[in-house]
VMD Tcl script that draws the C-alpha trace (Angstrom):
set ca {
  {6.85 -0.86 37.50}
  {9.30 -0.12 34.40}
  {7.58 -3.39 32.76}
  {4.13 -1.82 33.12}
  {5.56 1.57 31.08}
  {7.10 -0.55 28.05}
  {3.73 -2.40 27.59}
  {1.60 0.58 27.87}
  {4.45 2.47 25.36}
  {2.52 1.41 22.01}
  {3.13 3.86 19.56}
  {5.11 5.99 21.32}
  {1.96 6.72 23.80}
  {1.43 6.72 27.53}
  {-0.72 4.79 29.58}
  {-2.56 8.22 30.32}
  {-3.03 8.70 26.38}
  {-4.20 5.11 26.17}
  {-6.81 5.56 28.65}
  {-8.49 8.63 27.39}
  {-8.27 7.10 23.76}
  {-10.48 4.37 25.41}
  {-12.79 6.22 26.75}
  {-13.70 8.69 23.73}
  {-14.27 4.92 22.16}
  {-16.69 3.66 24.70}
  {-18.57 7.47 24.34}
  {-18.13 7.28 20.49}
  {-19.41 3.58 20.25}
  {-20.80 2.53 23.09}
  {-19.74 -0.87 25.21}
  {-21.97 -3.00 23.16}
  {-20.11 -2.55 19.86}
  {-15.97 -1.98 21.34}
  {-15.57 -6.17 20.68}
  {-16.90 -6.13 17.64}
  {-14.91 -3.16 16.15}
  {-12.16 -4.57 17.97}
  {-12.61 -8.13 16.48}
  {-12.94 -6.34 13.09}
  {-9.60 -4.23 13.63}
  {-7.91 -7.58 14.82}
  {-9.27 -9.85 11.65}
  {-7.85 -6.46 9.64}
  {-4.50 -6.86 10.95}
  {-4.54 -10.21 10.41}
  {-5.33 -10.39 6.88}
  {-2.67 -7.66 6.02}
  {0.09 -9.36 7.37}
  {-1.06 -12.49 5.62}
  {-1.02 -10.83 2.40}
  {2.77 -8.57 3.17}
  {4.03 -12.22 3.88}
  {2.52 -13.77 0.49}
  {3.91 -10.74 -1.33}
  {7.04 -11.49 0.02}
  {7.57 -15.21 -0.78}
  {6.11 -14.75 -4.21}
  {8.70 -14.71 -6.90}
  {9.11 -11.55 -8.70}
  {7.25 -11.49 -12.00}
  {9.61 -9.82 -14.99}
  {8.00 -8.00 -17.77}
  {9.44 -8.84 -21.21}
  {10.90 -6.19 -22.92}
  {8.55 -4.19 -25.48}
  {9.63 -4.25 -28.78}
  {10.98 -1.39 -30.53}
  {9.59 0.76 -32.25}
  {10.48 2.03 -35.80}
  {10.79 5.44 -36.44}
  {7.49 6.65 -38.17}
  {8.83 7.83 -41.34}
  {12.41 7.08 -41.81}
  {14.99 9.49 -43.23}
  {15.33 7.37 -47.47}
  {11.35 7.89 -47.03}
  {11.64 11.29 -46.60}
  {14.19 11.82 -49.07}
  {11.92 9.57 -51.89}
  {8.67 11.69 -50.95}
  {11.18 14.73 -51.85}
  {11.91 13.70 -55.37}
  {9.07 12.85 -56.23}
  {7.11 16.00 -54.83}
  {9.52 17.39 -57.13}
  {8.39 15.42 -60.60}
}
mol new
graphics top color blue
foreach p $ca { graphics top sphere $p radius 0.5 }
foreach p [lrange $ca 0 end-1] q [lrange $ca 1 end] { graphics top cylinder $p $q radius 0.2 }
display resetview
């Protein structure tokens, strides 16, 4: 019996939890279309663990480093735009 309890333990919820989930399905959905959003959820899954392993085992891309950048006016600029205001 304690095998039965760890299966039906998925996400922390009880078997009695599970079962009422179920059932607002099959009144939400109907029986006809449970396997298909099931085989949806399931192809879902699938893909995104597909694509968290590919993210893993691709190398990790490095930006290069922007250039810097000068200082818009810089402080002799200044100083020559002074004196010659000044003329």
């Amino acid at each position: 019996m304690a095998y039965s309890t760890q299966v039906f333990a998925v996400f922390g919820l009880g078997p009695t939890e599970l079962i009422v989930i179920l059932i607002i399905l099959l009144v939400l959905f109907g029986g006809s279309k449970l396997p298909s959003l099931a085989k949806g959820l399931g192809q879902s899954v699938k893909e995104f663990k597909k694509a968290q392993q590919e993210a893993e085992n691709e190398p990790v891309k490095t930006t290069p480093a922007a250039p810097a950048v000068p200082a818009a006016t810089p402080a002799k600029e200044i100083e020559s735009a002074k004196t010659q205001g000044t003329h």
